[in-house]
N, C-alpha and C positions, 0 to 999 in steps of 0.2 A: 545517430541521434545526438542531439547536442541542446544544452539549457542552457540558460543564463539567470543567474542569481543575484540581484544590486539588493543590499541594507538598505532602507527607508529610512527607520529609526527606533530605540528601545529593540525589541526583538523582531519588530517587525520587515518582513523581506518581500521583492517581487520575483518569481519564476519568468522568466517566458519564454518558451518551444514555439518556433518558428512564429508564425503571428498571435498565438496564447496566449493568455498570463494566467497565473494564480498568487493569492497572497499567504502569506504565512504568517502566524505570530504564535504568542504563549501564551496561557491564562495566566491571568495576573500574580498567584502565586507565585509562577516562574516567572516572572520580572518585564512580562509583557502585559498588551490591556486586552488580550481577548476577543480581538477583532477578526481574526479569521484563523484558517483549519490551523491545527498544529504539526508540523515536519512530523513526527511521527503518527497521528493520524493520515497524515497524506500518505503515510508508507502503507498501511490497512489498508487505503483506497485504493490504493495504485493494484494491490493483493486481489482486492473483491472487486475492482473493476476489469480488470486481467480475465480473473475466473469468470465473470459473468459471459466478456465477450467469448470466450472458450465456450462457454453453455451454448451462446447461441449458435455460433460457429457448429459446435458441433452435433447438436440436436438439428440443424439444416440437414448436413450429410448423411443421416439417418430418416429425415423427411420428418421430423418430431416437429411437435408445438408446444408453445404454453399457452396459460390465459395469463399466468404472471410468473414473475421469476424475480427472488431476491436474497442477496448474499450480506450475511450479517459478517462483522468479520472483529475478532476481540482481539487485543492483545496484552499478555499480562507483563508489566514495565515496574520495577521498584527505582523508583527517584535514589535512592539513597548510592546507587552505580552510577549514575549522571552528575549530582552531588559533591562526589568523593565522599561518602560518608562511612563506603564502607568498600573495603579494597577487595573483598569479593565478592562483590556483585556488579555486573555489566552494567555497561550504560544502556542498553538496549533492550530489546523485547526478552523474554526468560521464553515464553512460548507464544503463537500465534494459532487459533481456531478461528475456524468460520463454518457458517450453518447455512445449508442452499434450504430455501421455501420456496419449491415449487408447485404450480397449480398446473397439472399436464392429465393427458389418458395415456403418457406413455407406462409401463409396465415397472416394478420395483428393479428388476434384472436391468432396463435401459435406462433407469435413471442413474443408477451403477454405472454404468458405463460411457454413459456422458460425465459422472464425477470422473473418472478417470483418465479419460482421453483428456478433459479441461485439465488436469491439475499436470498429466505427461507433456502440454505442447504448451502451456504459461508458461510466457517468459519471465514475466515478474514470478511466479513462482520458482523457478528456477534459480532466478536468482535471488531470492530469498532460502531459498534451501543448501543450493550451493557456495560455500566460499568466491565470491568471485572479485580477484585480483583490483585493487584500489590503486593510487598514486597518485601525490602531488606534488604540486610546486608553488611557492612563493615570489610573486614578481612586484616588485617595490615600485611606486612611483616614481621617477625621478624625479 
């Protein structure tokens, strides 16, 4: 898997995975105009998108249905770690919850255990749960 990120301008950016795109920017208090999703919303999405497709995935293998299904998904973030405001606090999420609303005739026991299987084989959960190894590099124009 491979993306590509180009600055536009102010904070705003373009993604795009293979022939995709998505845009990114900040709300105007962070020093963008609010024109599209924010990099750390897009990381809850990627979260509740992940677990939905697990929902579906895995309520198939079980022969389950819905009439709806939908994954709310929070993240609590204090600015003042993105900031530098305050040297102990992260710049990132402190915790992340999400809430499945489903409308199914499957049983309390198999709704259980569709949360389970979805949350054991997310990969984005995964790696949001797990440390998983970063690096980079700087390549200067010439």
């Amino acid at each position: 898997f491979t993306t590509t990120t180009v600055w536009q301008d102010g904070a705003r950016a373009r993604t795009t995975a293979r022939s995709f795109s998505i845009e990114t920017d900040e709300p105007a208090p962070l020093g963008g105009t609010d024109a599209a999703i924010d990099p750390m919303e897009l990381l809850l999405a990627a979260v509740g998108t992940c677990l939905t497709i697990g929902w579906v995935t895995q309520a198939r293998k079980r022969n389950l249905d819905f009439r709806s299904l939908r994954i709310d998904v929070n993240g609590d973030y204090d600015l003042r770690g993105y900031l530098e405001l305050d040297e102990n606090t992260r710049p990132g999420f402190s915790a992340i919850t999400y809430t499945v609303h489903v409308d199914s005739d499957a049983s309390p026991e198999e709704l259980a255990a569709l949360k389970e299987a979805a949350e054991r084989t997310s990969p984005m959960l995964d790696n949001v749960l797990n440390a998983t190894p970063v690096s980079g590099r700087v390549e200067a124009a010439a």
